[in-house]
PQR file of N, CA, C, O and H, with PARSE charges and radii, in Angstrom:
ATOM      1  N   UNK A   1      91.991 111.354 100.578 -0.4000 1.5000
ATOM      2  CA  UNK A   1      91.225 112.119 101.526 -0.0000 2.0000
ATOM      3  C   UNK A   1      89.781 111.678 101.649  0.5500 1.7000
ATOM      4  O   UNK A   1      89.032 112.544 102.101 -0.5500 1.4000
ATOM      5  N   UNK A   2      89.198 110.436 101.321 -0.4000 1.5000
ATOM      6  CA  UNK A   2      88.253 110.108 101.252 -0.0000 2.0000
ATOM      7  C   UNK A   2      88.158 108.292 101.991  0.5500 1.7000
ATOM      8  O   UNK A   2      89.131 107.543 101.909 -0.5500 1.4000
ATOM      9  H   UNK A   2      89.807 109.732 100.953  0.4000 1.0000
ATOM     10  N   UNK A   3      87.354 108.029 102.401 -0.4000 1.5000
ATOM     11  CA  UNK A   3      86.983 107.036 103.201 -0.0000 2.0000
ATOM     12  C   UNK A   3      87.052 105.345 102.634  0.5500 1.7000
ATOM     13  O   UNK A   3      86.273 105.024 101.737 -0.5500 1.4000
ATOM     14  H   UNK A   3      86.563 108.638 102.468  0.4000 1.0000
ATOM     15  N   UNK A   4      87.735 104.611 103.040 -0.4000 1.5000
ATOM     16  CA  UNK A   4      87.913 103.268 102.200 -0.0000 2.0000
ATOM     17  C   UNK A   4      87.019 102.723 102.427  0.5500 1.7000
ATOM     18  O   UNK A   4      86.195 103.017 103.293 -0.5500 1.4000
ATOM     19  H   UNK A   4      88.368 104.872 103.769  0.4000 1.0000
ATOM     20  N   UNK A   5      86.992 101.641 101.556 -0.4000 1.5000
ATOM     21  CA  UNK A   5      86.421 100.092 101.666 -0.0000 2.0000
ATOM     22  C   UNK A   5      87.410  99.001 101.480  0.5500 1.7000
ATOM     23  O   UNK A   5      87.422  98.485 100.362 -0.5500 1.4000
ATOM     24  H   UNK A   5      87.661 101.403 100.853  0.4000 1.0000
ATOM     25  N   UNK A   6      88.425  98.457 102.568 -0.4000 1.5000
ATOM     26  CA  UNK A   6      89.349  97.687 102.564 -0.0000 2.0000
ATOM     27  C   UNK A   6      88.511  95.957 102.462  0.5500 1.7000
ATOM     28  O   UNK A   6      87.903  95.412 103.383 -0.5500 1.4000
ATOM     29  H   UNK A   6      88.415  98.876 103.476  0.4000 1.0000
ATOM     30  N   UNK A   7      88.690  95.523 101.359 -0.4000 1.5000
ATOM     31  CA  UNK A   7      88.081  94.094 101.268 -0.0000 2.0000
ATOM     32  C   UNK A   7      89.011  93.269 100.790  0.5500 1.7000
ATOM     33  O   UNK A   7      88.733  92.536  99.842 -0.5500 1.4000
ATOM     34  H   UNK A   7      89.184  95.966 100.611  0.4000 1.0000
ATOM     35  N   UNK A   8      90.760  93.254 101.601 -0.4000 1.5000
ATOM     36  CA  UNK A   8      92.013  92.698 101.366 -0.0000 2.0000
ATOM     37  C   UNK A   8      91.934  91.581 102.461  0.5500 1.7000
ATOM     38  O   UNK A   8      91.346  91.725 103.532 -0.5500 1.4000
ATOM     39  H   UNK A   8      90.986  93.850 102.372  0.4000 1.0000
ATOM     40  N   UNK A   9      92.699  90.278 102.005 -0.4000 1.5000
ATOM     41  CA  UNK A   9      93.402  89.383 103.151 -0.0000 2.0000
ATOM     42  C   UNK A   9      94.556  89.988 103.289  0.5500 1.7000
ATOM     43  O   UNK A   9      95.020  90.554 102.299 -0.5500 1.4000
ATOM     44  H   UNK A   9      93.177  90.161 101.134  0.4000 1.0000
ATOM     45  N   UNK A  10      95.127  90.004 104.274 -0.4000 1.5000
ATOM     46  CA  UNK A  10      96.718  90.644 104.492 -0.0000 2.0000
ATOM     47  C   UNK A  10      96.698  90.432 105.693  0.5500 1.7000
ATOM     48  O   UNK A  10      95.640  90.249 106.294 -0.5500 1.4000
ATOM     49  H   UNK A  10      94.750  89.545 105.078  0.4000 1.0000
ATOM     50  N   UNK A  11      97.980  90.418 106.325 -0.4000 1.5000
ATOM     51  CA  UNK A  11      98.392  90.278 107.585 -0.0000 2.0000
ATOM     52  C   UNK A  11      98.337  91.386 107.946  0.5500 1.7000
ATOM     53  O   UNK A  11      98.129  91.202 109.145 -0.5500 1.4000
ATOM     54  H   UNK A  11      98.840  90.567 105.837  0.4000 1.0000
ATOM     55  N   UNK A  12      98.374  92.708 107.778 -0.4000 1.5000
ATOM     56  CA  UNK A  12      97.983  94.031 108.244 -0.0000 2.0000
ATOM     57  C   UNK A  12      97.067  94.697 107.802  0.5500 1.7000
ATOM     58  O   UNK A  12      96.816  94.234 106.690 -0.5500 1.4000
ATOM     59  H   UNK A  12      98.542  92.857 106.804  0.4000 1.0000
ATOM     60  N   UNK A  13      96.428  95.501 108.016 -0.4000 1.5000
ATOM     61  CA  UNK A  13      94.777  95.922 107.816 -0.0000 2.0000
ATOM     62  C   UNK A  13      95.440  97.865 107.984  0.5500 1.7000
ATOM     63  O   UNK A  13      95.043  98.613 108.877 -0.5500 1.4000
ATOM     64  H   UNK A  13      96.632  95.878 108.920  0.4000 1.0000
ATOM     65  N   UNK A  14      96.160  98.154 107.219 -0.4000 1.5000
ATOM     66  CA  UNK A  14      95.962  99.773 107.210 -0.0000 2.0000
ATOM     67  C   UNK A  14      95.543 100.729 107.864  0.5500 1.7000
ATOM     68  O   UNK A  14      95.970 101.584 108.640 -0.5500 1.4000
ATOM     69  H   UNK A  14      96.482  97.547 106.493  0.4000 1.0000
ATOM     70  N   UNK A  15      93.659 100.093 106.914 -0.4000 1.5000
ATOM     71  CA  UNK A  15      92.649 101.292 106.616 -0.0000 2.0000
ATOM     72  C   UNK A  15      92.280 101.042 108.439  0.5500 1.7000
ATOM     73  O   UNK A  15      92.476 102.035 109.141 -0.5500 1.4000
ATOM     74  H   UNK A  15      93.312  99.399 106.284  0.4000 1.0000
ATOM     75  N   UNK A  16      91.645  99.448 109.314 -0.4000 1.5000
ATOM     76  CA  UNK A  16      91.738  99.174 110.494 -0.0000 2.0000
ATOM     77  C   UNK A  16      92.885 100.431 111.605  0.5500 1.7000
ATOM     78  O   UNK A  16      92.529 101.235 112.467 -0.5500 1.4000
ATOM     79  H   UNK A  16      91.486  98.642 108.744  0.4000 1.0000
ATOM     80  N   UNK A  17      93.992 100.171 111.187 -0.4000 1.5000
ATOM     81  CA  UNK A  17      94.841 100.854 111.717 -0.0000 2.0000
ATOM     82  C   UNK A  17      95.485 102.660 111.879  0.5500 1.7000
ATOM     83  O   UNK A  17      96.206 103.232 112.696 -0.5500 1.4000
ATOM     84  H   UNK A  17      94.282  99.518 110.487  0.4000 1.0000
ATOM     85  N   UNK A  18      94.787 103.061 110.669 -0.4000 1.5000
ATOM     86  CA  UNK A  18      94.910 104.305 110.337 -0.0000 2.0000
ATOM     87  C   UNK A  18      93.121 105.119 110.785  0.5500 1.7000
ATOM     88  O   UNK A  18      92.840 106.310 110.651 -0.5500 1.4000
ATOM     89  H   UNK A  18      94.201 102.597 110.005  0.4000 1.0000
ATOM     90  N   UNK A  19      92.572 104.462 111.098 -0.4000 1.5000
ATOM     91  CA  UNK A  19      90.629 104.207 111.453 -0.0000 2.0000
ATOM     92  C   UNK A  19      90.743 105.314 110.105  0.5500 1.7000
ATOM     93  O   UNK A  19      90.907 106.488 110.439 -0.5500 1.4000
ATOM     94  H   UNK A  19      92.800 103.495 111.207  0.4000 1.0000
ATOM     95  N   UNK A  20      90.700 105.154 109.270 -0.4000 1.5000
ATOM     96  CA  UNK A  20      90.204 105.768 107.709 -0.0000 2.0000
ATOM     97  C   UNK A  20      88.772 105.062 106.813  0.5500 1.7000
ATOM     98  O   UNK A  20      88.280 105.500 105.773 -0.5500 1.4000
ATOM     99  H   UNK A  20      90.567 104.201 108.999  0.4000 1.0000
ATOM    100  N   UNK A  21      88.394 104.014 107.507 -0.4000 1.5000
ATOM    101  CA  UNK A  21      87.428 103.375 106.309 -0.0000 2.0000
ATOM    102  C   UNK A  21      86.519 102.288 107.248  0.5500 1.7000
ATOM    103  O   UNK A  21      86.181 102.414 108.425 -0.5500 1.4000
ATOM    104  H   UNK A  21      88.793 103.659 108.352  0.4000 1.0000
ATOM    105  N   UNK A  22      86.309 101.429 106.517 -0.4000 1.5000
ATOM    106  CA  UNK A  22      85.909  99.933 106.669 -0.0000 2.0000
ATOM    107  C   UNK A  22      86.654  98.672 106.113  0.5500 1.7000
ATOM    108  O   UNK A  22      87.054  98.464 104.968 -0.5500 1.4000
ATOM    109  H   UNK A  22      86.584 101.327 105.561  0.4000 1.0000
ATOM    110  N   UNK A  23      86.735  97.864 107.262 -0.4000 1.5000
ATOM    111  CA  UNK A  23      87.793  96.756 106.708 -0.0000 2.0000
ATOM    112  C   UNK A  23      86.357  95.486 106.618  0.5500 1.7000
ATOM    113  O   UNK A  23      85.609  95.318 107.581 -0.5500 1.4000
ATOM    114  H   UNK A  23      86.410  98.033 108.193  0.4000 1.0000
ATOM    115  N   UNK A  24      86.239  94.878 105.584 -0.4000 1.5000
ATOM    116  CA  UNK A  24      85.771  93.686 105.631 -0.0000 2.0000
ATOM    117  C   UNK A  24      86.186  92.621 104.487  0.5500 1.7000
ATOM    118  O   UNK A  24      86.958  92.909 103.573 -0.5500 1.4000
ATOM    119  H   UNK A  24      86.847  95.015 104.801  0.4000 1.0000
ATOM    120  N   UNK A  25      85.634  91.468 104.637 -0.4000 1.5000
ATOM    121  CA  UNK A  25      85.872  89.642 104.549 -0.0000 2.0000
ATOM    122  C   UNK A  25      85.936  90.519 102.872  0.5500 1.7000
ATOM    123  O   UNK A  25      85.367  91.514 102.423 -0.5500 1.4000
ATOM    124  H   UNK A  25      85.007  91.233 105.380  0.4000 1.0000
ATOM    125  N   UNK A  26      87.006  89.469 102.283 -0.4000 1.5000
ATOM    126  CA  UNK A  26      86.945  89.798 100.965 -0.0000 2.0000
ATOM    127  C   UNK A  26      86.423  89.212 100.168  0.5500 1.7000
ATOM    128  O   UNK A  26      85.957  88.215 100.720 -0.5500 1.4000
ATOM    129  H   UNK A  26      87.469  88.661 102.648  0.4000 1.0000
ATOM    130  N   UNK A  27      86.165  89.209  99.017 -0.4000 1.5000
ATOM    131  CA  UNK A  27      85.568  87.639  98.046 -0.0000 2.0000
ATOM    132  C   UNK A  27      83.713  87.443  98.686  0.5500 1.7000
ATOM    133  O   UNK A  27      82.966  86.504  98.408 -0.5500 1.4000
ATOM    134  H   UNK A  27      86.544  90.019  98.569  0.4000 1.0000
ATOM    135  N   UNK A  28      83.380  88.669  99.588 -0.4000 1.5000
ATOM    136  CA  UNK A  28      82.129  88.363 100.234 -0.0000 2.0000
ATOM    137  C   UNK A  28      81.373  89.391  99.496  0.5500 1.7000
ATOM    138  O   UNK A  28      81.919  90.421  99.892 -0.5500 1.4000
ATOM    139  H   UNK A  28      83.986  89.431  99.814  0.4000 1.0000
ATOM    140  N   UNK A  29      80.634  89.677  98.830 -0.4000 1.5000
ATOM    141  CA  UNK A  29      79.428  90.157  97.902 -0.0000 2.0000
ATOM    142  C   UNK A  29      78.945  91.124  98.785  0.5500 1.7000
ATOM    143  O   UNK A  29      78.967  92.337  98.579 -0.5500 1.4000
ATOM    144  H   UNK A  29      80.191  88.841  98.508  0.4000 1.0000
ATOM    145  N   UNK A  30      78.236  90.208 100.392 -0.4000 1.5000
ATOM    146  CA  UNK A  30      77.285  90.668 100.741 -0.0000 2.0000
ATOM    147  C   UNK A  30      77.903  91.728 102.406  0.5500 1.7000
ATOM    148  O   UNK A  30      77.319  92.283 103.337 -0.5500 1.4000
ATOM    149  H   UNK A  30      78.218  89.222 100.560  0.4000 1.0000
ATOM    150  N   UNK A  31      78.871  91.597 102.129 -0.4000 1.5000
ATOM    151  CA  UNK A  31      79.910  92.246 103.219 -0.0000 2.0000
ATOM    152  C   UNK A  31      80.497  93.194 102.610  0.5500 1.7000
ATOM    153  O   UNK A  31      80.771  94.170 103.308 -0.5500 1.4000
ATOM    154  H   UNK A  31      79.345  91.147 101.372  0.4000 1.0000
ATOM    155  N   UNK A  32      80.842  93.232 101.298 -0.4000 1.5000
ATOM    156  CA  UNK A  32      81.405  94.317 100.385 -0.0000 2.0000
ATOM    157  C   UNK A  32      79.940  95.516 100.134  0.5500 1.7000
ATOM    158  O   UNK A  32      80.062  96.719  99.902 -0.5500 1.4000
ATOM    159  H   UNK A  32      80.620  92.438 100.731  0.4000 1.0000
ATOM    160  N   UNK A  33      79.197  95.083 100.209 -0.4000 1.5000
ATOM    161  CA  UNK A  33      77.889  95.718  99.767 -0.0000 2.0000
ATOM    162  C   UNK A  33      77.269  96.042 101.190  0.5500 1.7000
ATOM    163  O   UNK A  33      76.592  97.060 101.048 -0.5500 1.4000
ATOM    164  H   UNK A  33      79.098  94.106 100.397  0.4000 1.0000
ATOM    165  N   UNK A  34      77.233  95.732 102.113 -0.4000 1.5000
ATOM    166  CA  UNK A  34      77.108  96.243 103.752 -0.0000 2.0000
ATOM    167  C   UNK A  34      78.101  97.196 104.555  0.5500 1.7000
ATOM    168  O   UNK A  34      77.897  97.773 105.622 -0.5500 1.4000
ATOM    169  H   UNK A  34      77.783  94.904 102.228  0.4000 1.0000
ATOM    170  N   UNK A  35      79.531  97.200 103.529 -0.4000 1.5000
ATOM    171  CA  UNK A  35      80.370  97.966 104.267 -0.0000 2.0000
ATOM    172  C   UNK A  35      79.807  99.563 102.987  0.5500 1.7000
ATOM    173  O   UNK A  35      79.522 100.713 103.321 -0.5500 1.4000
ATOM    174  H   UNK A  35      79.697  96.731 102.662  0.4000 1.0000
ATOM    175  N   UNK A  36      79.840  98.976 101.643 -0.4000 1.5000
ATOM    176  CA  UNK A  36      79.156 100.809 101.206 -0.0000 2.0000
ATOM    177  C   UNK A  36      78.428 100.877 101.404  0.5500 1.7000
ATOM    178  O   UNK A  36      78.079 102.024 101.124 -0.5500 1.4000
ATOM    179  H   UNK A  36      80.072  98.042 101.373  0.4000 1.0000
ATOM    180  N   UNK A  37      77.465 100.210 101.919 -0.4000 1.5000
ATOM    181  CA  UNK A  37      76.195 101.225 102.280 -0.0000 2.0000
ATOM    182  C   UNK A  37      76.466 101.726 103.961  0.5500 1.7000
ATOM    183  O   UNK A  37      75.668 102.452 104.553 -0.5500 1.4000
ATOM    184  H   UNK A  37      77.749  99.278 102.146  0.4000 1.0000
ATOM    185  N   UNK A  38      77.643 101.230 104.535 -0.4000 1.5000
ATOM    186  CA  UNK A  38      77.815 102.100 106.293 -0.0000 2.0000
ATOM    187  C   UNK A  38      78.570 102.973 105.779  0.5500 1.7000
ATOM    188  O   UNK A  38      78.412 104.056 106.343 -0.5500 1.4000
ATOM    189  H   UNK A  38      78.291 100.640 104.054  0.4000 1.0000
ATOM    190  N   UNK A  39      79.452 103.004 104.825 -0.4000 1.5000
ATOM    191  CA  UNK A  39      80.044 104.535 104.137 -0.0000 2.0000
ATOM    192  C   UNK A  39      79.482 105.355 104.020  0.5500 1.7000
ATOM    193  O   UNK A  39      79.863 106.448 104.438 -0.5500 1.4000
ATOM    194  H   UNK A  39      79.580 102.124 104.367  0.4000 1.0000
ATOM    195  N   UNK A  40      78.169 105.154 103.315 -0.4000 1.5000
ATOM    196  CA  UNK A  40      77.309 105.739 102.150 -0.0000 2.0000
ATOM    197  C   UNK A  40      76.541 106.534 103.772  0.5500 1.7000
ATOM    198  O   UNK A  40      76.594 107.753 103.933 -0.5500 1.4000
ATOM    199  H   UNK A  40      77.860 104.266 102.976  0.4000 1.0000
ATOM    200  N   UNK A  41      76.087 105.890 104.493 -0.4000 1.5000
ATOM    201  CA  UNK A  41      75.093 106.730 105.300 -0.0000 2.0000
ATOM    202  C   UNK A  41      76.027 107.245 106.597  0.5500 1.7000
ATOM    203  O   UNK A  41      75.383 107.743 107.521 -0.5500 1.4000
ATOM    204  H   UNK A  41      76.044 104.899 104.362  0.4000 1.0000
ATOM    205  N   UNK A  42      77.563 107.169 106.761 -0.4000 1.5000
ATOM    206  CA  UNK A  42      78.094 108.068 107.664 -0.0000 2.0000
ATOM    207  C   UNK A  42      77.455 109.938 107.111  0.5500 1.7000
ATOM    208  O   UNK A  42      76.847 110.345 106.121 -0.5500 1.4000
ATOM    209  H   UNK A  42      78.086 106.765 106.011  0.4000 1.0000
ATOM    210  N   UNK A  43      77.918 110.504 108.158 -0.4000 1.5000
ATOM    211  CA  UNK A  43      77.557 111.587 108.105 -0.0000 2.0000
ATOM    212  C   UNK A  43      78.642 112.407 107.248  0.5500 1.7000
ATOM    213  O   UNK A  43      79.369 111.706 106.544 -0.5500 1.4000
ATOM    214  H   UNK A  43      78.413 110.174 108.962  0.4000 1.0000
ATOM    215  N   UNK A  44      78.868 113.902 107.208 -0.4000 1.5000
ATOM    216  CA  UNK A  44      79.930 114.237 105.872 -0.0000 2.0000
ATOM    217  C   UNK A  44      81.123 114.567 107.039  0.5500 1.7000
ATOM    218  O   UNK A  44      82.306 114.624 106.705 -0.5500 1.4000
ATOM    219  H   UNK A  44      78.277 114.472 107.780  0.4000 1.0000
ATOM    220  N   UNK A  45      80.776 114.734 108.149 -0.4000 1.5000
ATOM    221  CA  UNK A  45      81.725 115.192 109.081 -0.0000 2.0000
ATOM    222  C   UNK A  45      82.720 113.989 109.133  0.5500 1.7000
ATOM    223  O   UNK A  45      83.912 114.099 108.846 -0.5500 1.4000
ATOM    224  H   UNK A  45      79.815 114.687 108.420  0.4000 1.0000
ATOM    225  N   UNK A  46      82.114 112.827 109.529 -0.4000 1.5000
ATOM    226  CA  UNK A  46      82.386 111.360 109.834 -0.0000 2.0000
ATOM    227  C   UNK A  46      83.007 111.341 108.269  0.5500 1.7000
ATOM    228  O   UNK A  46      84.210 111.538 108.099 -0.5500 1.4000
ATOM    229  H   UNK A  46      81.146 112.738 109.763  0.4000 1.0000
ATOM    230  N   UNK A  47      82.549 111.215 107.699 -0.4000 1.5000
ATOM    231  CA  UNK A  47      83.809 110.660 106.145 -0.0000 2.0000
ATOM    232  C   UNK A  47      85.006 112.114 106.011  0.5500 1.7000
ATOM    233  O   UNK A  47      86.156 111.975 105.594 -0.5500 1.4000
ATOM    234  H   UNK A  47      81.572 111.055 107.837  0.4000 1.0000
ATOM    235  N   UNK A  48      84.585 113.060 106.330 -0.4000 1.5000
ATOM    236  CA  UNK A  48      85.875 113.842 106.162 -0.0000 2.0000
ATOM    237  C   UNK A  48      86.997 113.572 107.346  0.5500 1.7000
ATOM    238  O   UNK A  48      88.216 113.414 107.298 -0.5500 1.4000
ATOM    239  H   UNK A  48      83.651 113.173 106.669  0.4000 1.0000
ATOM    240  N   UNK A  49      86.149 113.588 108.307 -0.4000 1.5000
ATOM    241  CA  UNK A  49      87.368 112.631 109.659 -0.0000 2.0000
ATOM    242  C   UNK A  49      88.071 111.867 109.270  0.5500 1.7000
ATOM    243  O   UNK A  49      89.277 112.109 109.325 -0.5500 1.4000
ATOM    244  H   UNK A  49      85.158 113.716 108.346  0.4000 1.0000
ATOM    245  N   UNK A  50      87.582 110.589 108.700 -0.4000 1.5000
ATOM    246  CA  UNK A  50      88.016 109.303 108.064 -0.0000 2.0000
ATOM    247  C   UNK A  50      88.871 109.676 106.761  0.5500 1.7000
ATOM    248  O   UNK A  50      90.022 109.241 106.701 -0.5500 1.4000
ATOM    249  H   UNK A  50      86.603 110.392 108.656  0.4000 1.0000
ATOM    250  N   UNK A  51      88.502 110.252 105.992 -0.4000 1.5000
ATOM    251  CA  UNK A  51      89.380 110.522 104.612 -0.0000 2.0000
ATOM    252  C   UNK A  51      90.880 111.258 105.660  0.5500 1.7000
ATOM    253  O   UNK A  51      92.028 110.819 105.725 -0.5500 1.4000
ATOM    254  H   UNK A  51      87.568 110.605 106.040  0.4000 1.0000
ATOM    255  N   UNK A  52      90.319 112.394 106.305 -0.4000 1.5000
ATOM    256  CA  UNK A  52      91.937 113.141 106.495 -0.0000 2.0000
ATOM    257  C   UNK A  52      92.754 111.844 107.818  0.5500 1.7000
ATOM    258  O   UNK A  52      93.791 112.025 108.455 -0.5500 1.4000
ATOM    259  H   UNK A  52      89.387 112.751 106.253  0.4000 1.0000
ATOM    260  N   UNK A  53      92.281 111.216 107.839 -0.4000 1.5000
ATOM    261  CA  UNK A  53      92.766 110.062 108.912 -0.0000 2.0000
ATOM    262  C   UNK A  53      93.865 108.955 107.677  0.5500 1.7000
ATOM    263  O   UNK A  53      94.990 108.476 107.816 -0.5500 1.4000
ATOM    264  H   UNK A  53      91.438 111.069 107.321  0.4000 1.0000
ATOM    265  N   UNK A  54      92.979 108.909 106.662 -0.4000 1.5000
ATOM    266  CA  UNK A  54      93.648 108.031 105.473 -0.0000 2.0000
ATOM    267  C   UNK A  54      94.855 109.086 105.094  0.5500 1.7000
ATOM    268  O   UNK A  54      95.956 108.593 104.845 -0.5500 1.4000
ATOM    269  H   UNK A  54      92.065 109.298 106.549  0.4000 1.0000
ATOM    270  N   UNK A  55      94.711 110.395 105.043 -0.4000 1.5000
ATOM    271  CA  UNK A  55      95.586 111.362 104.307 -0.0000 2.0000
ATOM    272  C   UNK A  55      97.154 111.430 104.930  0.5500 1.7000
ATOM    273  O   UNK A  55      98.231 111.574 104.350 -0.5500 1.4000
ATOM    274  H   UNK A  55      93.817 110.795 105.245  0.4000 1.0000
ATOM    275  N   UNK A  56      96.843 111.274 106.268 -0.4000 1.5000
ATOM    276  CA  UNK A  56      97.370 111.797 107.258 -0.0000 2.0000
ATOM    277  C   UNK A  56      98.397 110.614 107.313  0.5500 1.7000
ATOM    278  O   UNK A  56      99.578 110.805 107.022 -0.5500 1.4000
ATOM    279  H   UNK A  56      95.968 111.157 106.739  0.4000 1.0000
ATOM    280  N   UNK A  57      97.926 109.397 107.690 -0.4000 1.5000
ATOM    281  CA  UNK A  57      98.610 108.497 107.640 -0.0000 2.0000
ATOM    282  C   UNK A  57      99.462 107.817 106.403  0.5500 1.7000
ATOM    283  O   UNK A  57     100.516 107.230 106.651 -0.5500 1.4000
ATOM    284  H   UNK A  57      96.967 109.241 107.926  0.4000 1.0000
ATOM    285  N   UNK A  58      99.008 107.912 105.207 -0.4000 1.5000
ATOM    286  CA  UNK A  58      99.912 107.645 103.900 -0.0000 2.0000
ATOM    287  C   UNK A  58     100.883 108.895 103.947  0.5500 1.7000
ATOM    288  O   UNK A  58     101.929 108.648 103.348 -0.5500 1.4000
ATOM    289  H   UNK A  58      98.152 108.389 105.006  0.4000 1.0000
ATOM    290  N   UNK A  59     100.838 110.066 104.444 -0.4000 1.5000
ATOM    291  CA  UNK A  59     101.659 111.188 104.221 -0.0000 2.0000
ATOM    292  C   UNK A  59     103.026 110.661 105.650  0.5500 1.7000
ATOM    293  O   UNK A  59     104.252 110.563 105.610 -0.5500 1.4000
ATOM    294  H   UNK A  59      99.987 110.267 104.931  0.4000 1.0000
ATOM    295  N   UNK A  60     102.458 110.539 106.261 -0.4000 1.5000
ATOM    296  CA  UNK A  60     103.283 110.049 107.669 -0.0000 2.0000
ATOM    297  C   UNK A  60     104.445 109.006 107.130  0.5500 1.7000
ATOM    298  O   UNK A  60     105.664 109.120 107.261 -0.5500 1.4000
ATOM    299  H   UNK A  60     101.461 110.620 106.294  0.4000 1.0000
ATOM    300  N   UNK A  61     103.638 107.876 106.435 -0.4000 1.5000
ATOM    301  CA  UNK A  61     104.616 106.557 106.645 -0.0000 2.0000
ATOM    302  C   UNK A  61     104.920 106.367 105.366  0.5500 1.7000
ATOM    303  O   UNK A  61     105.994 105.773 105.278 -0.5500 1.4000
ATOM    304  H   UNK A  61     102.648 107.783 106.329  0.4000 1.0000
ATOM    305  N   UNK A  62     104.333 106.669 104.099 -0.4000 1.5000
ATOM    306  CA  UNK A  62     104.061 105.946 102.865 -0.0000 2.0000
ATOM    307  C   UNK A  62     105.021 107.404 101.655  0.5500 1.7000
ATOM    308  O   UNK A  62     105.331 106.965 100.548 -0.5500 1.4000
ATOM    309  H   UNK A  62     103.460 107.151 104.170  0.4000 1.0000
ATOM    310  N   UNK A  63     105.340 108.687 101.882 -0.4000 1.5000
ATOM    311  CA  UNK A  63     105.683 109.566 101.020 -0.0000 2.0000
ATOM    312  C   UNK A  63     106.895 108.810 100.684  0.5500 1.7000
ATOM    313  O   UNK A  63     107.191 107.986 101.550 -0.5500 1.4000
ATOM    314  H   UNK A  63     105.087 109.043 102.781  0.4000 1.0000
ATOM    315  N   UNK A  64     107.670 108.858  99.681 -0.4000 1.5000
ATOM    316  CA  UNK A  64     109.188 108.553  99.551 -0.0000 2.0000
ATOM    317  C   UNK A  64     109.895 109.243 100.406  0.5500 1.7000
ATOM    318  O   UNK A  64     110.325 108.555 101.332 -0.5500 1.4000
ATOM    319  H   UNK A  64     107.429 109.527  98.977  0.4000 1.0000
ATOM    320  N   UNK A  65     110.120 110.133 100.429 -0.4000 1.5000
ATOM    321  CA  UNK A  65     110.970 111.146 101.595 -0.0000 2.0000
ATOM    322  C   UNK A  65     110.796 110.565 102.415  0.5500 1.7000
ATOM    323  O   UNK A  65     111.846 110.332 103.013 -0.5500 1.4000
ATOM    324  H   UNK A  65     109.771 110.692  99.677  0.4000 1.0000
ATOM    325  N   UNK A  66     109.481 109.895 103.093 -0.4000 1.5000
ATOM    326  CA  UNK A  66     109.879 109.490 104.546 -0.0000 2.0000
ATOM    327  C   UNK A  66     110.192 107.790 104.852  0.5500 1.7000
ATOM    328  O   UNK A  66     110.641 107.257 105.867 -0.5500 1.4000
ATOM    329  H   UNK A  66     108.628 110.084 102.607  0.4000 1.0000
ATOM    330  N   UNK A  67     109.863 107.336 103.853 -0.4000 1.5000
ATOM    331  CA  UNK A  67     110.348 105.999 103.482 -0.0000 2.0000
ATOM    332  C   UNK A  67     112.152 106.144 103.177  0.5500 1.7000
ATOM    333  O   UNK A  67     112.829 105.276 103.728 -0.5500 1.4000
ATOM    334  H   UNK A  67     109.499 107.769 103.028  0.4000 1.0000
ATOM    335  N   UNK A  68     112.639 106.826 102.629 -0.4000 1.5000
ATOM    336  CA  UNK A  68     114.012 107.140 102.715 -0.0000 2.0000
ATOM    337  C   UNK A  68     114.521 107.788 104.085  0.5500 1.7000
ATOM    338  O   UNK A  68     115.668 107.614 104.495 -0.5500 1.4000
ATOM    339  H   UNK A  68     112.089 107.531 102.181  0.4000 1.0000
ATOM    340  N   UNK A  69     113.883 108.294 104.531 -0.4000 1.5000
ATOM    341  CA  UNK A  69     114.392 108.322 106.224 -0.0000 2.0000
ATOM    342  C   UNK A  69     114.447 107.482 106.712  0.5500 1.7000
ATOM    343  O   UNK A  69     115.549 107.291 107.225 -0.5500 1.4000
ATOM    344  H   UNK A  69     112.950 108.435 104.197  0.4000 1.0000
ATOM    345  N   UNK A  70     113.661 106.664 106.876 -0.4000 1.5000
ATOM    346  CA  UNK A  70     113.141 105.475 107.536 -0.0000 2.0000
ATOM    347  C   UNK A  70     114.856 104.318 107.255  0.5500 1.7000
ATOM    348  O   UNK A  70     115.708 103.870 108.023 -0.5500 1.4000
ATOM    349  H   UNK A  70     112.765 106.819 106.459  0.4000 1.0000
ATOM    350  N   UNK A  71     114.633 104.257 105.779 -0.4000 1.5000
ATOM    351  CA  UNK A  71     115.915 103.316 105.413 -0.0000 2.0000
ATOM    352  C   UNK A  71     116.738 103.932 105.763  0.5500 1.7000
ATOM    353  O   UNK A  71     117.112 103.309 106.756 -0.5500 1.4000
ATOM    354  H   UNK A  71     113.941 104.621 105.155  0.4000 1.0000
ATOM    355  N   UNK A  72     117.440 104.893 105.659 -0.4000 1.5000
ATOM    356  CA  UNK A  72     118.556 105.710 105.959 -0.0000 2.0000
ATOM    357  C   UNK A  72     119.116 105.260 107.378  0.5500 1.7000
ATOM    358  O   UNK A  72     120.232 104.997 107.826 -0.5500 1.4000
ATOM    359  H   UNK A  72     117.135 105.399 104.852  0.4000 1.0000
ATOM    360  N   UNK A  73     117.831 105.295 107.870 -0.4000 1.5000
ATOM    361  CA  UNK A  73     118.084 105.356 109.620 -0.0000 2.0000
ATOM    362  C   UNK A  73     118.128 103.777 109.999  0.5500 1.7000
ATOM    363  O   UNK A  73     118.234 103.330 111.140 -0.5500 1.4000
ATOM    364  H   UNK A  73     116.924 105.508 107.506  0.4000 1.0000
ATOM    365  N   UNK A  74     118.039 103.137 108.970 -0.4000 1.5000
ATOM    366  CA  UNK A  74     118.046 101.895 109.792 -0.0000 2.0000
ATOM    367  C   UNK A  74     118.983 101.005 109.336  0.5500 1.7000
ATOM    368  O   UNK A  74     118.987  99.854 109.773 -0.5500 1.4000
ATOM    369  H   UNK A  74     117.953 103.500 108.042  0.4000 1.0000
ATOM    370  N   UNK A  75     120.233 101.583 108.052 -0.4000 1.5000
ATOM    371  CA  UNK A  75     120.871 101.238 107.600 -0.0000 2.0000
ATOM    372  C   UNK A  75     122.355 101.584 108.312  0.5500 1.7000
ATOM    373  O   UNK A  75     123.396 101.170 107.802 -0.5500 1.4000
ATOM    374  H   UNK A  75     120.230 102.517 107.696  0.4000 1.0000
TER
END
C-alpha cells in the first residue's frame, strides 16, 4: 500500500503499468536517488493514490486464488 521505486530491467515494468511508483534505469546511483527524492516530495494524497494503485493491482492479478482462476480457465 505504499509507493515503489522500480529500478528492474525486465521486459514488463508493473509498478509503470499499475501507475503505483517510479520506474527508473537500474545499476544508476543517480536515477535511483532522483526517483526517492520525487517519492519523498509527492504529496500524502499522491503516495496514498499510488500505494492503493500498487494494492489494488497485486490483489487483482497476483493473490493465489486468482492466479488459480486464471490457470483453471485456461487449462
Amino acid at each position: 500500500g505504499v509507493p515503489i521505486l522500480h529500478a528492474v530491467e525486465a521486459a514488463n515494468d508493473p509498478v509503470r503499468e499499475a501507475d503505483c511508483g517510479l520506474s527508473v534505469m537500474p545499476e544508476d546511483a543517480a536515477a535511483i536517488s532522483e526517483g526517492l527524492i520525487k517519492l519523498a516530495a509527492l504529496g500524502v494524497r499522491e503516495r496514498k493514490h499510488k500505494g492503493a494503485n500498487g494494492k489494488r493491482f497485486v490483489e487483482e492479478r497476483h493473490i493465489i486464488s486468482r492466479l488459480a482462476e486464471r490457470f483453471l480457465a485456461a487449462v
